[in-house]
C-alpha positions as CSV (number, residue, x, y, z in Angstrom):
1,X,-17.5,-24.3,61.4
2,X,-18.2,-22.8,58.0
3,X,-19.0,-19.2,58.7
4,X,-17.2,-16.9,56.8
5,X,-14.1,-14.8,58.7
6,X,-14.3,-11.8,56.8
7,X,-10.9,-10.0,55.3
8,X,-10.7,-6.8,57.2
9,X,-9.4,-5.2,54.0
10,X,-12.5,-5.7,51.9
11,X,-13.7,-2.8,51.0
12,X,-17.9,-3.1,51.6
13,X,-20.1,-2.7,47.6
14,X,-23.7,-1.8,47.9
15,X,-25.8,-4.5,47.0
16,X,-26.4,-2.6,43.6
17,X,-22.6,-3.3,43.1
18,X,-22.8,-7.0,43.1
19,X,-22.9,-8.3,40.0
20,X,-25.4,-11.8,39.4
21,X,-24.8,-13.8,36.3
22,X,-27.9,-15.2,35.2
23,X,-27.4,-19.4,35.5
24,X,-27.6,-21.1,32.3
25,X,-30.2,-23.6,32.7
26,X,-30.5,-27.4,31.6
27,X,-33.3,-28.0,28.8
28,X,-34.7,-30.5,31.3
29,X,-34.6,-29.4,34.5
30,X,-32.3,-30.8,37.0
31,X,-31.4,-30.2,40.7
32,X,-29.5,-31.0,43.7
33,X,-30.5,-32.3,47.0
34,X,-28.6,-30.5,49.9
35,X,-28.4,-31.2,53.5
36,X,-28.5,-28.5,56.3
37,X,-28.9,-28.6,60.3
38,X,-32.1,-27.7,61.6
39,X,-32.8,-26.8,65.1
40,X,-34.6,-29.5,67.3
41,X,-36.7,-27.6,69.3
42,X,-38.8,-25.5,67.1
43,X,-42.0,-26.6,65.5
44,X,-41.1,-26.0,62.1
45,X,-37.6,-27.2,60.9
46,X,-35.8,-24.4,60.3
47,X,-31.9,-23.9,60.5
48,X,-30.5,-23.8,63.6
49,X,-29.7,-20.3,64.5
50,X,-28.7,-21.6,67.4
51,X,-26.5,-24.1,67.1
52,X,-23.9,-23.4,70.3
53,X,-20.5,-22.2,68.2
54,X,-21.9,-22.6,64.7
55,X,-25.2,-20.4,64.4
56,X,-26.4,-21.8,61.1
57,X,-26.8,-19.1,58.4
58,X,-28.2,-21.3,55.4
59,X,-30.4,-22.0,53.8
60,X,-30.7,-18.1,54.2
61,X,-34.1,-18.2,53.0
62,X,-35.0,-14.5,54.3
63,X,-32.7,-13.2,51.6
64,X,-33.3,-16.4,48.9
65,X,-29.6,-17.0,49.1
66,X,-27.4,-20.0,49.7
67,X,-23.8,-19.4,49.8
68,X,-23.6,-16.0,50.4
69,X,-23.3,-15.9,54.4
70,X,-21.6,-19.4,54.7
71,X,-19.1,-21.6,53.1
72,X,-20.5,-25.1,53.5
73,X,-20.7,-27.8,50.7
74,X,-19.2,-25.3,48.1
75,X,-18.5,-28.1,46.0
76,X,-22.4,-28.5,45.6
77,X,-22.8,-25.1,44.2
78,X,-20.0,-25.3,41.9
79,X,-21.9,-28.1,40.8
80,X,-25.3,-26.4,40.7
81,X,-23.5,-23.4,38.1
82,X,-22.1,-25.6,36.2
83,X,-24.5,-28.2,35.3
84,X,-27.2,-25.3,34.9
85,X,-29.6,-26.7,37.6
86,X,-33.2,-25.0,38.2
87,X,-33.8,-26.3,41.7
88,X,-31.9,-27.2,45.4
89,X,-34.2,-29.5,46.9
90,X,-33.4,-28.8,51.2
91,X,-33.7,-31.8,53.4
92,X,-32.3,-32.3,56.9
93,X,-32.9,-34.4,60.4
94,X,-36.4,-33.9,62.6
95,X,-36.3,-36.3,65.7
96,X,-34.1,-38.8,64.1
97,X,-36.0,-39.1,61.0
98,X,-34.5,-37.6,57.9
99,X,-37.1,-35.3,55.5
100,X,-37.3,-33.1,52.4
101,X,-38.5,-29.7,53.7
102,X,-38.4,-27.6,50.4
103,X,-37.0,-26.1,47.6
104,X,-35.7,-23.1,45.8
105,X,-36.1,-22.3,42.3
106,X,-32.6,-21.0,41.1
107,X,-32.0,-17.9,39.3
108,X,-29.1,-16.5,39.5
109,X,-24.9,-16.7,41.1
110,X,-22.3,-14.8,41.7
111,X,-18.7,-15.7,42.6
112,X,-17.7,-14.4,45.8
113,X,-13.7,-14.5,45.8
114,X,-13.8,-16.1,49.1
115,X,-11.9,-19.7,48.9
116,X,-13.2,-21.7,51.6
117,X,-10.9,-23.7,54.2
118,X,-11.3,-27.5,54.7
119,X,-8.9,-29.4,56.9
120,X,-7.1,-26.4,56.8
121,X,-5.9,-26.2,53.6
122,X,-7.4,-24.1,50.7
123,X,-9.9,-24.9,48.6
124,X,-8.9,-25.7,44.6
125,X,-11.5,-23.1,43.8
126,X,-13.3,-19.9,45.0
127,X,-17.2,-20.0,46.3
128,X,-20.1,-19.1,44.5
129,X,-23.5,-17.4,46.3
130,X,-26.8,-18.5,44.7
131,X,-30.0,-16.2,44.4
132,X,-33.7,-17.8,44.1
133,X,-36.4,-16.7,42.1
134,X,-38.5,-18.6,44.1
135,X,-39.1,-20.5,47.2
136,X,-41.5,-22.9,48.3
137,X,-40.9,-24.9,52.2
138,X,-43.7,-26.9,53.4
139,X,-45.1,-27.8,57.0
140,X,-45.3,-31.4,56.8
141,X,-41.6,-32.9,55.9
142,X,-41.2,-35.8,53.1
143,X,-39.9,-38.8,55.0
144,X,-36.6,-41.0,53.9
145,X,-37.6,-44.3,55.2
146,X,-34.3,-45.7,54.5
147,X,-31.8,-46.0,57.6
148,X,-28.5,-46.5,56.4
149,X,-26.6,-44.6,53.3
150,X,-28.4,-45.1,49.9
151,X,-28.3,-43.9,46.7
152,X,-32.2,-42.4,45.9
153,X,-33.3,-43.1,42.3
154,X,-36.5,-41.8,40.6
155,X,-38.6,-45.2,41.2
156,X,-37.6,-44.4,45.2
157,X,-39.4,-41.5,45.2
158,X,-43.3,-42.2,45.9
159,X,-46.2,-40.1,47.0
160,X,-45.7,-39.5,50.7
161,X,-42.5,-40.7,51.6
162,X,-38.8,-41.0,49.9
163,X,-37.6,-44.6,49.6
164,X,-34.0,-44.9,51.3
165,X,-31.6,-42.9,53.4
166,X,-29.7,-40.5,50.4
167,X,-26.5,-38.9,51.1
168,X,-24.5,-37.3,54.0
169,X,-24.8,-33.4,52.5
170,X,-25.5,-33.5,48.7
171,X,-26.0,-35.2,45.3
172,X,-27.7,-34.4,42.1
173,X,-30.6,-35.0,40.8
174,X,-31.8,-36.2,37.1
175,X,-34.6,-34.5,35.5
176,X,-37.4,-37.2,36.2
177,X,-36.0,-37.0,40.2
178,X,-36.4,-32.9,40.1
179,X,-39.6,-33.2,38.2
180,X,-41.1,-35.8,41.4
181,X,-39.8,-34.3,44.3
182,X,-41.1,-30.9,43.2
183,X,-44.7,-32.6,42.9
184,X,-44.3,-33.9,46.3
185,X,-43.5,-30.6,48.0
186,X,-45.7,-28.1,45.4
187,X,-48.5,-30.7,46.4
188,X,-48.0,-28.7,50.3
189,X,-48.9,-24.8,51.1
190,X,-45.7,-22.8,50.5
191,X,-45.2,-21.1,54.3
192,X,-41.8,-19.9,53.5
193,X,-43.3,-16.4,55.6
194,X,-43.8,-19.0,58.4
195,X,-40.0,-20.4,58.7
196,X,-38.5,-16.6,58.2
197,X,-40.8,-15.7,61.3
198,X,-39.2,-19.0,63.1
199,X,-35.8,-17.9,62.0
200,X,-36.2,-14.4,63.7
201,X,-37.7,-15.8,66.8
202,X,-34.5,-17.8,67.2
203,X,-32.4,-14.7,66.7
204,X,-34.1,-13.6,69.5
205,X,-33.7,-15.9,71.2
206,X,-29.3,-15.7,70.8
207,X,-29.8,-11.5,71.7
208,X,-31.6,-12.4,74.6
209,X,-29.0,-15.1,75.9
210,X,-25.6,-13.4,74.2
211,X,-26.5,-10.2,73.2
212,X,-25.9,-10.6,69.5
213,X,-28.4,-12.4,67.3
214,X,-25.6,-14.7,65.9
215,X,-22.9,-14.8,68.3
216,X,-20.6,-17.3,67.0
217,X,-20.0,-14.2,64.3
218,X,-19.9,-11.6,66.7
219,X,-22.9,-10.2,64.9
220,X,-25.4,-8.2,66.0
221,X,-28.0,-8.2,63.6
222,X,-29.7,-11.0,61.2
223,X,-29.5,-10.6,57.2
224,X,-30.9,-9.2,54.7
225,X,-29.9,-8.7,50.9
226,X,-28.2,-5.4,52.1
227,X,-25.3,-7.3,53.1
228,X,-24.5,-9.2,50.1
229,X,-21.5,-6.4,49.8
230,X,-20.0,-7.5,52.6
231,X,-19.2,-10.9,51.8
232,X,-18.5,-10.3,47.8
233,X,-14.5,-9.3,46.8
C-alpha cells in the first residue's frame, strides 16, 4: 500500500505556506509514461477509489497533483525534476487491455520530506509532489497492442493505437515520443471535468459502504489543494 501514514507531530501549513519550485524544463520537451490502477467497473477509467485496502489517491487529478497524497513510483518523479520533463503521459489496464488515458502538463514540485518505505526499508531519498498547469484525459483510451513486456520507441507509436506492451509502472520518454503521444490524446475532447465527477461518485460510493470516502486512510473527506499542508514537512 503506498498511502501516506502521516507523522502525528507535523505541524499542518496553509496551502499558501507550501512552497513550489518552478521545474526547469528540457529545451525539447520530454516526458514520462506512468502507470496507475483504475477501477473496473466505471465507464470512464478513473483511479480506483475503491480499491478494497488501497483506495487509490493518484493521479489526483481534482487537485492537478501527483505525489502529494501517495508515495508510489517516487523514483519516477525524482526523475521527472530532474530531467526537467513538461509532461506524465497516464496509462493503465481497461478489461485486460492496457491504454494511454491522458496527460498533465507539468509545472511545478515541491519536496515533501516524507521518505517513502519499500520492502520495509527507507527510501535513499525523500519524495517530491508535482503540480500541473494543465490537464487533458480523454474518453476513448489509446490501445498497447503488445502482450508481453516491451520497450515503446517513437516508430511504435501510430495514429490509433500504441505498438507493444511498455513497462510495469514507468519509463521516459524522448522528445519525438512526448511530441506523438500528445498528438494522439490532444487529437480527443479534454473531459478531465467528466473523470473528477467519476472520482466523487466513487467516494460516494466508500461513505455509503464504510462511512469514510477513503477508508483505507481513515478519511472522511476527498481532496482538494487545501490539504497540500498536511502532507508537506
Amino acid at each position: 500500500m503506498a498511502r501516506i501514514k502521516l507523522n502525528p507531530m507535523f505541524k499542518r501549513r496553509p496551502p499558501s505556506k507550501v512552497v513550489w519550485q518552478q521545474i526547469e524544463k528540457n529545451s525539447e520537451p520530454t516526458g514520462h509514461l506512468a502507470y496507475y490502477y483504475s477501477n473496473q467497473k466505471t465507464e470512464l477509467p478513473v483511479r480506483d477509489v475503491t480499491k478494497r485496502y488501497d483506495n487509490k489517491s493518484d493521479p489526483n487529478i481534482e487537485t492537478k497533483s501527483y505525489g502529494m497524497f501517495s508515495t508510489c513510483m517516487p523514483p519516477a518523479r525524482k526523475n521527472m525534476v530532474e530531467r526537467g520533463d513538461s509532461y506524465i503521459f497516464f496509462f493503465t489496464r481497461r478489461n485486460n487491455q492496457r491504454i494511454l488515458t491522458g496527460y498533465y502538463e507539468l509545472d511545478k514540485f515541491v519536496p515533501t520530506g516524507i521518505t517513502p518505505i519499500r520492502g520495509g526499508k527507507p527510501n535513499k531519498f525523500k519524495d517530491f509532489a508535482l503540480l500541473a498547469k494543465r490537464t487533458h484525459f480523454v474518453k476513448n483510451g489509446i490501445p498497447f497492442t503488445g502482450k508481453t513486456w516491451s520497450k515503446i520507441k517513437s516508430e511504435h507509436i501510430h495514429e490509433d493505437e500504441i505498438e507493444g506492451f511498455g513497462p510495469r509502472d514507468f519509463v521516459k520518454v524522448d522528445p519525438q515520443m512526448t511530441k506523438k503521444l500528445k498528438k494522439l490524446l490532444d487529437e480527443q475532447e479534454d473531459i478531465t471535468d467528466e473523470y473528477i465527477k467519476e472520482i466523487h461518485n466513487l467516494e460516494n460510493i466508500n461513505k455509503e459502504n464504510s462511512g469514510k470516502k477513503y477508508p483505507t486512510w481513515k478519511r472522511n473527506n476527498g481532496f482538494t489543494i487545501k490539504d497540500f499542508g498536511d502532507f508537506v514537512q
